[in-house]
Every structure is written in structure tokens, then in C-alpha cells.
N, C-alpha and C positions, 0 to 999 in steps of 0.2 A: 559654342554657346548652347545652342539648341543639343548637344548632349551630355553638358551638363546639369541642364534643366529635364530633360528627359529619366538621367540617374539619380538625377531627387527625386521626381515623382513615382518613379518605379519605387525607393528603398520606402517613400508615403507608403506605397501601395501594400507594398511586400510586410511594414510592420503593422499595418492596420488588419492586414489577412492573419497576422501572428497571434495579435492581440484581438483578434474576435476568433479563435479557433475553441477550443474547449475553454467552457466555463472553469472559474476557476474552483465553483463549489460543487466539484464533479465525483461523479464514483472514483473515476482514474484517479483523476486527482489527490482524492482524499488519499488511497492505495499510495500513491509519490510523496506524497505529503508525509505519510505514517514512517515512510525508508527511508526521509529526511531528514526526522525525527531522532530515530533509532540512529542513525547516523551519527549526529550530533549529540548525543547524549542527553536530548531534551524528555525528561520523564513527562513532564507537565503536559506538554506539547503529543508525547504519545494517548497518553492520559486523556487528551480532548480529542483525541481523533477517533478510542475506542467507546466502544458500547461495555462498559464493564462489566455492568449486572447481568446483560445478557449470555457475555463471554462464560462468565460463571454458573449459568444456569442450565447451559451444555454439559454439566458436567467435569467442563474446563480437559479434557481432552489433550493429550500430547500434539500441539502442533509444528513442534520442532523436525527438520527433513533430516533422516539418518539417524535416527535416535535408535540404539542398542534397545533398552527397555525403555517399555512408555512411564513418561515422568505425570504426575498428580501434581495439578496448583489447587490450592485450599482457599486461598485470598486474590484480589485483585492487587496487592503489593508483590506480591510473588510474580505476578505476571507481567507488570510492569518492571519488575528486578531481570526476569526473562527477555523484555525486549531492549533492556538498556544495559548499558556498562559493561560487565563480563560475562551477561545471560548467555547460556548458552544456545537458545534460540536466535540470538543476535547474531553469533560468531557465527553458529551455521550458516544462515541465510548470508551473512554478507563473507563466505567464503567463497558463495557461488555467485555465476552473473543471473543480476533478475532482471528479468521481462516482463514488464508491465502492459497487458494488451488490452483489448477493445472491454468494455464494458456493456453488459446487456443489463437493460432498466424496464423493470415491471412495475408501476406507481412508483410507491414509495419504500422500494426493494428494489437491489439491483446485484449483480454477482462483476466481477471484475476478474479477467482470467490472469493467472500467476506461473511463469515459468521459472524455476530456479535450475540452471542447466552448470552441471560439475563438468567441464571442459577438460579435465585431467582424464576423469572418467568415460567420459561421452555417455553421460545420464540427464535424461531432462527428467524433472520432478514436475509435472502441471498439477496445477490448485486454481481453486477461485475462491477469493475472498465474498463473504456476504454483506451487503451494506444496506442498510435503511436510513433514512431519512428519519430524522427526529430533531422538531423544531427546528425544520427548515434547514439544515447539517444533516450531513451524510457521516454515518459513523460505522465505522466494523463491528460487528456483531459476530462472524465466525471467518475461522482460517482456515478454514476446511469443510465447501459447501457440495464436496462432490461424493 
């Protein structure tokens, strides 16, 4: 008796520790959020996780890992065609395994470290994504803050 009462209060304890761990409107988060996304084939759902004006105002930069020659996006549909469906930014990144790590937060800036490691090859690619805070969301702003 006393340890089956004991194994309830423990799994209380253990899903209360789960569920107060990271916010869930976190830099990481958004980063897990965004690979969810892309996953799923949810354009929309990419769409509100990025900063798009921003992304385009870099220049819009090849952030695809292993790219032969660096590719130009001209529009934010381009770039959303890029992380979804048969982009080829999609296929790269989820050919390799990605590691999502710690997030370092400055106000309303924060960088999110990104490992995408080719296991066939024994290559880690490290990145960190940029994220800000806008109206209270956190959104990417660049794929490439290093």
C-alpha cells in the first residue's frame, strides 16, 4: 500500500518537474517548434515561427548545409518552398541528425546552438540560429548567426 502511494506521488512529482522545465515559448523551443513544422509539412506554421522580413533583409543568404553553389531566395515564398515539401534545405537538414542545444538569451535576442552531424560522414556542421522576440514570440530571424 504505502508503495503504491509512494509510486503515485513520485510519477505527481516527476510530471510536475516535466511540465515546469522549459517554457514552452522559449528560444529552444521555437528552434523544435520550427523542425516540427518542416516535418509536417506545415508551411503556415513555418511561416509564424519565422521572422520573414528580417530573413530577407540579410540578403537572404544560402543557409542550406552542403550546398555545391550558394543558392539566392528573392521572396519569402521561395523560402518557405525551401523549408517545406521537396526544398532542398528541408531534405538536407533532415538527412542529418539535429541537435538542438542550450540557448543563450540577451533581452529580447537570443542565439540557439544547432548541430546537424552527417554520421555516415563524421561531420558536425554547428550553427546558431538568431531569434528575437517580437510581440511577446520568439521568431528566427537568421540561420546563420556565427
Amino acid at each position: 500500500m504505502i508503495t503504491a502511494r509512494f509510486f503515485a506521488i513520485s510519477l505527481i512529482l516527476l510530471m510536475m518537474t516535466v511540465s515546469c522545465g522549459e517554457p514552452q515559448n522559449s528560444p529552444r523551443n521555437t528552434v523544435i517548434q520550427l523542425f516540427g513544422a518542416m516535418e509536417r509539412n506545415d508551411r503556415a506554421a513555418v511561416n509564424d515561427i519565422l521572422d520573414l522580413p528580417s530573413l530577407m533583409e540579410k540578403g537572404v543568404e544560402d543557409y542550406a548545409l552542403q550546398a555545391d553553389t550558394p543558392r539566392v531566395f528573392y521572396s519569402p515564398d521561395e523560402i518557405l518552398d525551401d523549408l517545406t515539401g521537396e526544398g532542398e534545405t528541408r531534405k538536407r537538414w533532415f538527412s542529418l541528425q539535429r541537435i538542438v542545444g542550450a540557448a543563450d538569451i540577451k533581452g529580447d535576442t537570443a542565439f540557439v546552438e544547432i548541430s546537424f552531424v552527417d554520421k555516415a560522414k563524421s561531420i558536425q556542421y554547428f550553427n546558431k540560429f538568431g531569434l528575437r522576440k517580437i510581440n511577446g514570440r520568439w521568431k528566427i530571424y537568421s540561420f546563420r548567426t556565427m
